[in-house]
C-alpha positions as CSV (number, residue, x, y, z in Angstrom):
1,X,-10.9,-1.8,-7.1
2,X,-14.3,-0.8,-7.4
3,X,-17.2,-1.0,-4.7
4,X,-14.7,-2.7,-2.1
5,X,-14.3,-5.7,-4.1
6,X,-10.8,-6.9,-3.6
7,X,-9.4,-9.5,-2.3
8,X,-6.9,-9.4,0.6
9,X,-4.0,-11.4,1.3
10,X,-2.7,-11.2,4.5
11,X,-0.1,-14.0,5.6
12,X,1.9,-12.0,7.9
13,X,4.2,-13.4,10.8
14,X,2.1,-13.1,13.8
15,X,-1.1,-13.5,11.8
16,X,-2.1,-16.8,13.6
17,X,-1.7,-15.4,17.1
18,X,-2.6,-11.8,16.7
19,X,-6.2,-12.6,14.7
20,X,-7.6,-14.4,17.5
21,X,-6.8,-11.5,20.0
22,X,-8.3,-9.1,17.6
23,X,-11.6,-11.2,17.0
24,X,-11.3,-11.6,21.5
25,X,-11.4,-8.0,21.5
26,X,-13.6,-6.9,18.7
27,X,-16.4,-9.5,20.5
28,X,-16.3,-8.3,24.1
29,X,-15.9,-4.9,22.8
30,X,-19.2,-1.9,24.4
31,X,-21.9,-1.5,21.9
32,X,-20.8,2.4,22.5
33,X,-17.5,2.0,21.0
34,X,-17.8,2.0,17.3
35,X,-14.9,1.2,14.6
36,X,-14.3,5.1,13.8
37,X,-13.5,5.9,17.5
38,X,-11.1,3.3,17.3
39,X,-9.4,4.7,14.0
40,X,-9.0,8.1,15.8
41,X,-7.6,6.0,18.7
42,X,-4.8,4.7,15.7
43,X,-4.1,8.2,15.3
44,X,-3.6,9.3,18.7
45,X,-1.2,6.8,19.6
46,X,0.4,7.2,16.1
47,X,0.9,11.3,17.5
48,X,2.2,10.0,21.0
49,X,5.0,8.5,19.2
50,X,5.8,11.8,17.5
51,X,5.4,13.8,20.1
52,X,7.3,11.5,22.5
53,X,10.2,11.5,20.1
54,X,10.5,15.0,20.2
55,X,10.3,15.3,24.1
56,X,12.6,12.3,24.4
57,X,15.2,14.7,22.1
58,X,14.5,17.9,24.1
59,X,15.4,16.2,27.3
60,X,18.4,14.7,27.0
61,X,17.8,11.8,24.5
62,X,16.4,7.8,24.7
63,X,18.8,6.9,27.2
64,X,16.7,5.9,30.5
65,X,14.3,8.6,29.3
66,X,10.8,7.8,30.6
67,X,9.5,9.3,27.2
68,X,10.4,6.4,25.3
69,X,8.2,4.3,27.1
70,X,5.9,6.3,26.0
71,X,6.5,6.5,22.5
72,X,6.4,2.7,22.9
73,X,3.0,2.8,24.6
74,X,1.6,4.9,21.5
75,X,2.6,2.0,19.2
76,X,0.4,0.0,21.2
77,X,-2.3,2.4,21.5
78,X,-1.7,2.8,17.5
79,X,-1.6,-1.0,17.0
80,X,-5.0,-1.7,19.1
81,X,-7.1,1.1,17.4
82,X,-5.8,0.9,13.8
83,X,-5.8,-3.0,13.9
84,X,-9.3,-3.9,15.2
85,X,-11.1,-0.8,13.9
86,X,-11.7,-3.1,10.5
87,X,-12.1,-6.3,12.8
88,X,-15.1,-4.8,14.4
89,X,-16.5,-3.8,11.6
90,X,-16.4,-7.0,10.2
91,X,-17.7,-8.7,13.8
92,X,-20.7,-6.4,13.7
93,X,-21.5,-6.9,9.6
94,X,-20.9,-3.1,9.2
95,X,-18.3,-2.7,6.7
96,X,-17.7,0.2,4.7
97,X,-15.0,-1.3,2.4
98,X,-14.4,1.9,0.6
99,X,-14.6,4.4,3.2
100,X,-12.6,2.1,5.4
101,X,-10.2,1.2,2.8
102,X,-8.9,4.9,2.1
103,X,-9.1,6.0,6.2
104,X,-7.4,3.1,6.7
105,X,-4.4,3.4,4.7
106,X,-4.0,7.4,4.8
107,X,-3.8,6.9,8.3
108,X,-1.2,4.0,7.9
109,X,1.2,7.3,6.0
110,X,0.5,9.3,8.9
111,X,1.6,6.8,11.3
112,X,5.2,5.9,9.1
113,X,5.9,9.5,9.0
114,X,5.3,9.6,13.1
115,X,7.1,6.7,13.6
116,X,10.3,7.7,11.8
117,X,10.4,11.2,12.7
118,X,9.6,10.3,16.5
119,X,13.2,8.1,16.0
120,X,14.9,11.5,14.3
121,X,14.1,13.4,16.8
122,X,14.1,11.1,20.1
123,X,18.0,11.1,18.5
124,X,18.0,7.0,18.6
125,X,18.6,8.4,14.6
126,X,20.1,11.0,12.4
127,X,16.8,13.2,11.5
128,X,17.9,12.8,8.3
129,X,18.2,9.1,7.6
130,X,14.9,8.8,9.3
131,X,13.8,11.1,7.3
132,X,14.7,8.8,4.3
133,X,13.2,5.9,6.0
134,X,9.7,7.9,6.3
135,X,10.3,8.2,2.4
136,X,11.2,4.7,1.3
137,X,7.8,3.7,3.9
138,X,5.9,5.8,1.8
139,X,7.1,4.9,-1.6
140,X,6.8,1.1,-0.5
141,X,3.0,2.4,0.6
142,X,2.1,3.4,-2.9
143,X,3.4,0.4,-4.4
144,X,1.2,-1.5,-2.1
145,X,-1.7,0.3,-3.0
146,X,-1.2,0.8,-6.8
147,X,-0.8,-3.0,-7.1
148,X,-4.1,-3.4,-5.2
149,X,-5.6,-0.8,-7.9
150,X,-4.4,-2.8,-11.2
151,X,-4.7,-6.2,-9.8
152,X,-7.5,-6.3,-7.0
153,X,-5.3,-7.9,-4.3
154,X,-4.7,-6.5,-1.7
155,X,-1.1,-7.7,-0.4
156,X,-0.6,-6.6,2.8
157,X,3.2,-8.1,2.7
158,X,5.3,-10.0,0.3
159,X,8.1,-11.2,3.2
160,X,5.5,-12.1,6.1
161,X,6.7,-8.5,8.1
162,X,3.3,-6.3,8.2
163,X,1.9,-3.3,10.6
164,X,2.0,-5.2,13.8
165,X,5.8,-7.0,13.1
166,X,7.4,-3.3,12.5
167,X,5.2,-1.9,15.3
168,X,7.0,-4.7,17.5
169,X,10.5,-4.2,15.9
170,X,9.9,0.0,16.6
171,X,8.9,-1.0,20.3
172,X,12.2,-3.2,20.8
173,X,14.5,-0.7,19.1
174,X,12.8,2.3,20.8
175,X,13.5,0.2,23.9
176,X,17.3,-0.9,23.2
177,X,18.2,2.8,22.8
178,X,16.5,3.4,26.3
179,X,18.3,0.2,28.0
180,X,21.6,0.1,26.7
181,X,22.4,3.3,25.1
182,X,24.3,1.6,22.1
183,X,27.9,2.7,21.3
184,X,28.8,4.3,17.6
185,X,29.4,2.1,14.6
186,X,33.0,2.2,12.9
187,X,32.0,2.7,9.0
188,X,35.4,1.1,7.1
189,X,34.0,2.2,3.6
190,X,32.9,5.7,5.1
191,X,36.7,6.4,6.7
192,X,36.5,5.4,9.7
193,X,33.9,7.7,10.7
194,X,31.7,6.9,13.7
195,X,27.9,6.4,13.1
196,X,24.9,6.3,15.3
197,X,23.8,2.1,15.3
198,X,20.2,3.5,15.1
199,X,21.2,5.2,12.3
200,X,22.5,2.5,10.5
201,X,19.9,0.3,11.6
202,X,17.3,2.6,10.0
203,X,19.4,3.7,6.9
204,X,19.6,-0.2,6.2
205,X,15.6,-0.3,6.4
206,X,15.4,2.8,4.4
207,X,17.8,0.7,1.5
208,X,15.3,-2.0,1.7
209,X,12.2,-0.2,1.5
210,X,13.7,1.8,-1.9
211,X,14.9,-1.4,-2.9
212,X,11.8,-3.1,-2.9
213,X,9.7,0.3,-4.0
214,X,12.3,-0.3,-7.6
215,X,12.3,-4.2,-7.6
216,X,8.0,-4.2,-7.3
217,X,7.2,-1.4,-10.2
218,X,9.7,-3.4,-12.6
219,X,8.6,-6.4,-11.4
220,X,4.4,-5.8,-11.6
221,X,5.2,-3.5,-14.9
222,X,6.3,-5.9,-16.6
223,X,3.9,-8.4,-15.5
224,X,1.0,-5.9,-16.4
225,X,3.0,-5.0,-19.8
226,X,2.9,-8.2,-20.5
227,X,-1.2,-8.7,-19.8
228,X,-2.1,-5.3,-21.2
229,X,0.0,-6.3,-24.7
230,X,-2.1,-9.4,-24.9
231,X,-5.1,-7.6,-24.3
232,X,-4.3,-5.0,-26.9
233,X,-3.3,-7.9,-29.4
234,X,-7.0,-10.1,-28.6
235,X,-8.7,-6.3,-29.0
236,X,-6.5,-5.0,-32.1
237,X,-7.8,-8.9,-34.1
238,X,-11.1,-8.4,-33.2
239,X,-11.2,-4.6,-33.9
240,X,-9.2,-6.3,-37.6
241,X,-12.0,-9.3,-37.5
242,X,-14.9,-6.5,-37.3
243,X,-13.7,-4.1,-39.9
244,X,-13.4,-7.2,-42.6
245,X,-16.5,-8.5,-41.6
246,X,-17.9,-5.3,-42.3
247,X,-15.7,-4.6,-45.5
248,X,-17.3,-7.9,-46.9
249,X,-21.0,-6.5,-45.9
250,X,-20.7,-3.6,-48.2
251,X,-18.6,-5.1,-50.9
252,X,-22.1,-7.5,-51.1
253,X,-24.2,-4.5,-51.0
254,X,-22.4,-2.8,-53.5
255,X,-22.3,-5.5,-55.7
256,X,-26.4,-5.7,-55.6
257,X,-26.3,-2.5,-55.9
258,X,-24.5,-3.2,-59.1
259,X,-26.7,-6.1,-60.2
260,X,-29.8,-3.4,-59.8
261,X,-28.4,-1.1,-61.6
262,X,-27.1,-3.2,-64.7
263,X,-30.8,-4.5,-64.7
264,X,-32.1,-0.7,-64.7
265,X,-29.6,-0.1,-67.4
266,X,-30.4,-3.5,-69.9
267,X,-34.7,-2.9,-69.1
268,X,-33.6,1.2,-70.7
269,X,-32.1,-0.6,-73.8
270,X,-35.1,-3.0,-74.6
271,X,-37.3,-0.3,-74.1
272,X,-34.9,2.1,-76.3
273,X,-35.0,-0.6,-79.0
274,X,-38.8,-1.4,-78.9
Protein backbone atom coordinates (compact mmCIF):
# COMPACT_ATOMS: atom_id res chain seq x y z
CA UNK A 1 0.00 0.00 0.00
CA UNK A 2 1.55 3.10 -0.62
CA UNK A 3 0.17 6.82 -0.05
CA UNK A 4 -3.36 5.30 1.16
CA UNK A 5 -4.09 3.86 -2.09
CA UNK A 6 -5.97 0.72 -1.50
CA UNK A 7 -8.99 -0.29 -2.10
CA UNK A 8 -11.52 -1.44 0.50
CA UNK A 9 -13.91 -4.14 0.47
CA UNK A 10 -16.37 -4.05 2.96
CA UNK A 11 -19.63 -6.31 2.46
CA UNK A 12 -20.20 -7.09 5.99
CA UNK A 13 -23.72 -8.23 7.46
CA UNK A 14 -25.10 -5.13 8.85
CA UNK A 15 -23.36 -2.95 6.22
CA UNK A 16 -26.60 -1.65 4.65
CA UNK A 17 -28.27 -0.61 7.92
CA UNK A 18 -25.26 0.47 9.91
CA UNK A 19 -23.63 2.92 7.03
CA UNK A 20 -26.51 5.06 6.91
CA UNK A 21 -26.43 5.60 10.81
CA UNK A 22 -22.82 6.30 10.58
CA UNK A 23 -23.15 8.95 7.65
CA UNK A 24 -26.57 10.32 10.14
CA UNK A 25 -24.12 10.74 12.73
CA UNK A 26 -20.98 11.81 11.10
CA UNK A 27 -23.41 14.79 9.34
CA UNK A 28 -25.06 16.18 12.49
CA UNK A 29 -21.92 15.75 14.29
CA UNK A 30 -20.29 19.63 16.29
CA UNK A 31 -17.71 21.17 14.22
CA UNK A 32 -15.74 20.82 17.73
CA UNK A 33 -15.57 17.20 17.59
CA UNK A 34 -13.01 16.04 15.32
CA UNK A 35 -12.23 12.27 14.00
CA UNK A 36 -9.23 11.77 16.57
CA UNK A 37 -11.38 12.59 19.66
CA UNK A 38 -13.54 10.01 18.38
CA UNK A 39 -10.62 7.36 17.97
CA UNK A 40 -9.62 8.04 21.70
CA UNK A 41 -13.45 7.60 22.42
CA UNK A 42 -12.82 3.82 20.57
CA UNK A 43 -10.25 3.28 23.07
CA UNK A 44 -12.04 4.25 26.09
CA UNK A 45 -14.84 2.11 25.62
CA UNK A 46 -12.50 -0.58 24.38
CA UNK A 47 -10.76 -0.12 28.27
CA UNK A 48 -14.38 -0.10 29.85
CA UNK A 49 -14.79 -3.47 28.67
CA UNK A 50 -11.45 -4.57 30.29
CA UNK A 51 -11.89 -3.00 33.17
CA UNK A 52 -15.50 -4.14 33.60
CA UNK A 53 -14.47 -7.61 33.11
CA UNK A 54 -12.21 -7.58 35.76
CA UNK A 55 -14.68 -5.85 38.35
CA UNK A 56 -17.37 -8.17 37.12
CA UNK A 57 -14.70 -11.14 38.32
CA UNK A 58 -13.83 -9.48 41.57
CA UNK A 59 -17.33 -9.19 42.61
CA UNK A 60 -18.82 -12.27 42.30
CA UNK A 61 -18.96 -12.99 38.47
CA UNK A 62 -21.50 -11.98 35.27
CA UNK A 63 -24.41 -13.28 36.90
CA UNK A 64 -26.87 -10.25 37.54
CA UNK A 65 -23.75 -8.22 38.01
CA UNK A 66 -24.43 -4.57 37.00
CA UNK A 67 -20.77 -4.52 35.54
CA UNK A 68 -21.60 -6.35 32.65
CA UNK A 69 -23.82 -3.89 31.56
CA UNK A 70 -21.23 -2.01 31.52
CA UNK A 71 -18.77 -3.89 29.70
CA UNK A 72 -21.66 -3.97 27.18
CA UNK A 73 -21.99 -0.14 27.21
CA UNK A 74 -18.16 0.08 26.36
CA UNK A 75 -18.65 -2.02 23.19
CA UNK A 76 -20.98 0.59 22.22
CA UNK A 77 -18.95 3.40 23.24
CA UNK A 78 -16.07 1.42 21.28
CA UNK A 79 -18.33 0.72 18.25
CA UNK A 80 -19.55 4.58 17.98
CA UNK A 81 -15.93 6.16 18.25
CA UNK A 82 -13.92 3.57 16.32
CA UNK A 83 -16.56 3.23 13.54
CA UNK A 84 -17.44 6.80 12.56
CA UNK A 85 -14.04 8.28 13.42
CA UNK A 86 -13.03 7.35 9.45
CA UNK A 87 -16.73 8.29 8.47
CA UNK A 88 -16.19 11.79 9.52
CA UNK A 89 -13.22 12.09 8.05
CA UNK A 90 -14.51 11.18 4.89
CA UNK A 91 -17.84 13.49 5.47
CA UNK A 92 -15.61 16.49 6.07
CA UNK A 93 -12.93 15.58 2.97
CA UNK A 94 -10.16 15.30 5.60
CA UNK A 95 -8.66 11.96 5.31
CA UNK A 96 -5.49 10.96 6.34
CA UNK A 97 -5.45 7.46 4.71
CA UNK A 98 -2.14 6.48 6.16
CA UNK A 99 -2.21 7.94 9.47
CA UNK A 100 -5.74 6.67 9.80
CA UNK A 101 -5.04 3.43 8.43
CA UNK A 102 -2.28 2.30 11.11
CA UNK A 103 -4.36 4.24 14.35
CA UNK A 104 -7.13 2.56 13.08
CA UNK A 105 -6.08 -0.92 13.06
CA UNK A 106 -3.53 -0.88 16.10
CA UNK A 107 -6.39 0.28 17.94
CA UNK A 108 -8.65 -2.55 16.50
CA UNK A 109 -5.59 -5.15 18.52
CA UNK A 110 -6.04 -3.23 21.54
CA UNK A 111 -9.70 -3.60 21.58
CA UNK A 112 -9.50 -7.80 20.75
CA UNK A 113 -7.15 -8.11 23.53
CA UNK A 114 -9.83 -6.07 25.86
CA UNK A 115 -12.55 -7.77 24.69
CA UNK A 116 -11.24 -11.32 25.33
CA UNK A 117 -9.52 -10.73 28.45
CA UNK A 118 -12.60 -8.64 29.87
CA UNK A 119 -14.57 -12.35 29.20
CA UNK A 120 -11.46 -14.19 31.14
CA UNK A 121 -11.64 -12.32 33.79
CA UNK A 122 -15.53 -11.25 34.11
CA UNK A 123 -15.27 -15.45 34.47
CA UNK A 124 -18.18 -15.82 31.55
CA UNK A 125 -14.54 -17.78 30.34
CA UNK A 126 -11.57 -19.69 31.35
CA UNK A 127 -8.72 -16.84 31.35
CA UNK A 128 -6.96 -19.13 29.47
CA UNK A 129 -9.03 -20.08 26.45
CA UNK A 130 -9.74 -16.40 26.14
CA UNK A 131 -6.59 -15.93 26.22
CA UNK A 132 -6.31 -18.12 23.06
CA UNK A 133 -9.04 -16.35 21.48
CA UNK A 134 -7.21 -12.85 21.93
CA UNK A 135 -4.42 -14.83 19.98
CA UNK A 136 -6.22 -16.40 17.11
CA UNK A 137 -8.00 -12.37 16.82
CA UNK A 138 -4.73 -11.26 16.45
CA UNK A 139 -3.20 -13.69 14.14
CA UNK A 140 -6.46 -13.44 11.90
CA UNK A 141 -5.54 -9.37 12.32
CA UNK A 142 -2.18 -9.82 10.62
CA UNK A 143 -3.49 -11.84 7.96
CA UNK A 144 -5.90 -9.13 7.24
CA UNK A 145 -3.46 -6.66 7.01
CA UNK A 146 -0.58 -8.53 5.24
CA UNK A 147 -3.05 -9.43 2.47
CA UNK A 148 -3.91 -5.65 2.23
CA UNK A 149 0.04 -5.02 2.01
CA UNK A 150 0.78 -7.60 -1.07
CA UNK A 151 -2.55 -7.13 -2.79
CA UNK A 152 -3.98 -3.48 -2.10
CA UNK A 153 -7.40 -4.67 -0.89
CA UNK A 154 -8.35 -4.10 1.90
CA UNK A 155 -10.90 -7.01 3.02
CA UNK A 156 -12.52 -6.18 5.95
CA UNK A 157 -14.21 -9.80 6.05
CA UNK A 158 -14.33 -12.86 3.98
CA UNK A 159 -17.72 -14.43 5.72
CA UNK A 160 -19.84 -11.09 6.01
CA UNK A 161 -19.00 -11.08 10.20
CA UNK A 162 -16.83 -7.69 10.79
CA UNK A 163 -16.18 -5.17 13.85
CA UNK A 164 -19.71 -4.16 14.54
CA UNK A 165 -21.25 -8.15 14.04
CA UNK A 166 -18.66 -9.51 16.93
CA UNK A 167 -19.18 -6.23 18.89
CA UNK A 168 -22.97 -7.35 18.76
CA UNK A 169 -22.31 -11.09 19.33
CA UNK A 170 -19.82 -9.88 22.52
CA UNK A 171 -22.90 -7.66 23.79
CA UNK A 172 -25.41 -10.71 23.59
CA UNK A 173 -23.05 -13.24 25.11
CA UNK A 174 -21.78 -10.73 27.78
CA UNK A 175 -25.56 -10.43 28.31
CA UNK A 176 -26.62 -14.29 28.37
CA UNK A 177 -24.04 -14.91 31.10
CA UNK A 178 -25.68 -11.89 33.11
CA UNK A 179 -29.40 -13.25 32.43
CA UNK A 180 -29.31 -16.82 32.61
CA UNK A 181 -26.14 -17.80 34.20
CA UNK A 182 -25.63 -20.85 31.90
CA UNK A 183 -25.13 -24.33 33.34
CA UNK A 184 -21.63 -26.40 32.49
CA UNK A 185 -21.12 -28.33 29.32
CA UNK A 186 -20.69 -32.27 29.61
CA UNK A 187 -17.44 -32.78 27.18
CA UNK A 188 -17.90 -36.78 26.08
CA UNK A 189 -14.43 -36.77 24.31
CA UNK A 190 -12.84 -34.87 27.29
CA UNK A 191 -14.27 -37.63 30.00
CA UNK A 192 -17.01 -36.43 31.13
CA UNK A 193 -15.59 -33.37 32.47
CA UNK A 194 -17.77 -30.36 32.98
CA UNK A 195 -16.88 -27.15 30.99
CA UNK A 196 -17.87 -23.51 31.30
CA UNK A 197 -20.46 -22.94 27.92
CA UNK A 198 -18.61 -19.53 27.59
CA UNK A 199 -15.68 -21.37 27.46
CA UNK A 200 -16.54 -23.58 24.83
CA UNK A 201 -18.24 -20.98 23.10
CA UNK A 202 -15.00 -18.89 22.89
CA UNK A 203 -12.59 -21.90 22.49
CA UNK A 204 -14.82 -22.75 19.31
CA UNK A 205 -14.12 -19.01 17.99
CA UNK A 206 -10.59 -19.32 19.04
CA UNK A 207 -10.52 -22.87 16.54
CA UNK A 208 -11.92 -20.74 13.83
CA UNK A 209 -9.93 -17.77 14.00
CA UNK A 210 -6.48 -20.22 13.84
CA UNK A 211 -8.29 -22.04 11.35
CA UNK A 212 -8.78 -19.32 9.11
CA UNK A 213 -5.18 -17.53 10.18
CA UNK A 214 -3.64 -21.33 8.42
CA UNK A 215 -6.32 -21.77 5.69
CA UNK A 216 -5.66 -17.68 4.38
CA UNK A 217 -1.54 -17.80 4.37
CA UNK A 218 -1.76 -21.13 2.32
CA UNK A 219 -4.33 -19.99 0.52
CA UNK A 220 -2.91 -16.21 -0.54
CA UNK A 221 0.75 -17.95 -0.57
CA UNK A 222 0.06 -19.87 -3.04
CA UNK A 223 -1.89 -17.44 -5.04
CA UNK A 224 1.07 -14.85 -4.65
CA UNK A 225 3.62 -17.90 -5.46
CA UNK A 226 1.98 -18.44 -8.21
CA UNK A 227 2.00 -14.46 -9.47
CA UNK A 228 5.46 -13.80 -8.21
CA UNK A 229 6.73 -17.15 -10.33
CA UNK A 230 5.28 -15.60 -13.41
CA UNK A 231 6.71 -12.40 -12.69
CA UNK A 232 10.12 -13.95 -12.10
CA UNK A 233 9.63 -16.09 -15.41
CA UNK A 234 8.38 -12.57 -17.74
CA UNK A 235 11.67 -10.82 -15.78
CA UNK A 236 14.20 -13.92 -16.04
CA UNK A 237 13.20 -13.87 -20.48
CA UNK A 238 13.63 -10.44 -20.70
CA UNK A 239 16.80 -10.21 -18.42
CA UNK A 240 17.73 -13.65 -21.23
CA UNK A 241 16.20 -11.30 -24.22
CA UNK A 242 18.56 -8.32 -23.05
CA UNK A 243 21.81 -10.11 -22.49
CA UNK A 244 21.48 -11.77 -26.25
CA UNK A 245 20.59 -8.64 -27.60
CA UNK A 246 23.57 -7.33 -26.20
CA UNK A 247 25.83 -10.52 -26.97
CA UNK A 248 24.86 -9.88 -30.74
CA UNK A 249 25.97 -6.01 -30.26
CA UNK A 250 29.40 -6.84 -29.50
CA UNK A 251 29.82 -9.96 -31.54
CA UNK A 252 29.14 -7.09 -34.52
CA UNK A 253 31.55 -4.79 -32.99
CA UNK A 254 34.08 -7.17 -32.70
CA UNK A 255 33.72 -8.39 -35.95
CA UNK A 256 34.36 -4.64 -37.39
CA UNK A 257 36.79 -4.57 -35.27
CA UNK A 258 38.12 -7.46 -37.03
CA UNK A 259 37.35 -6.18 -40.55
CA UNK A 260 39.63 -2.85 -39.35
CA UNK A 261 42.11 -4.61 -38.38
CA UNK A 262 42.61 -7.26 -41.35
CA UNK A 263 42.48 -3.91 -43.48
CA UNK A 264 45.42 -2.37 -41.23
CA UNK A 265 47.16 -5.66 -41.62
CA UNK A 266 46.74 -6.15 -45.81
CA UNK A 267 47.54 -1.92 -46.29
CA UNK A 268 51.19 -3.09 -43.90
CA UNK A 269 51.73 -5.79 -46.66
CA UNK A 270 51.36 -3.63 -49.88
CA UNK A 271 53.34 -1.12 -48.38
CA UNK A 272 56.01 -3.93 -47.19
CA UNK A 273 56.07 -5.12 -50.79
CA UNK A 274 56.25 -1.71 -52.54
Amino acid sequence: MKDGKVERKNDILLGPIERPILNFFAKHMPDWVNSDMLTVLGILGSALTLVSGIMAGRTGGPYRNPWILVLCLGFVINWFGDSLDGTLARYRHKERPNFGYFIDHSVDGFTAVCMFFGFGFAGMSSLLVAAFGAIGYLLMMITVYLKTHVTGVFEMTTIKIGPTELRILAIIFSLVHYFLEPAPVILPFAGGEEIKLGTLLVGVIAAILFVYYVVETIRVGRRLAIEDGKRLEQRLAKEAKAAEKEMKKMEKELKKSSKKANGKNALGDISRIS
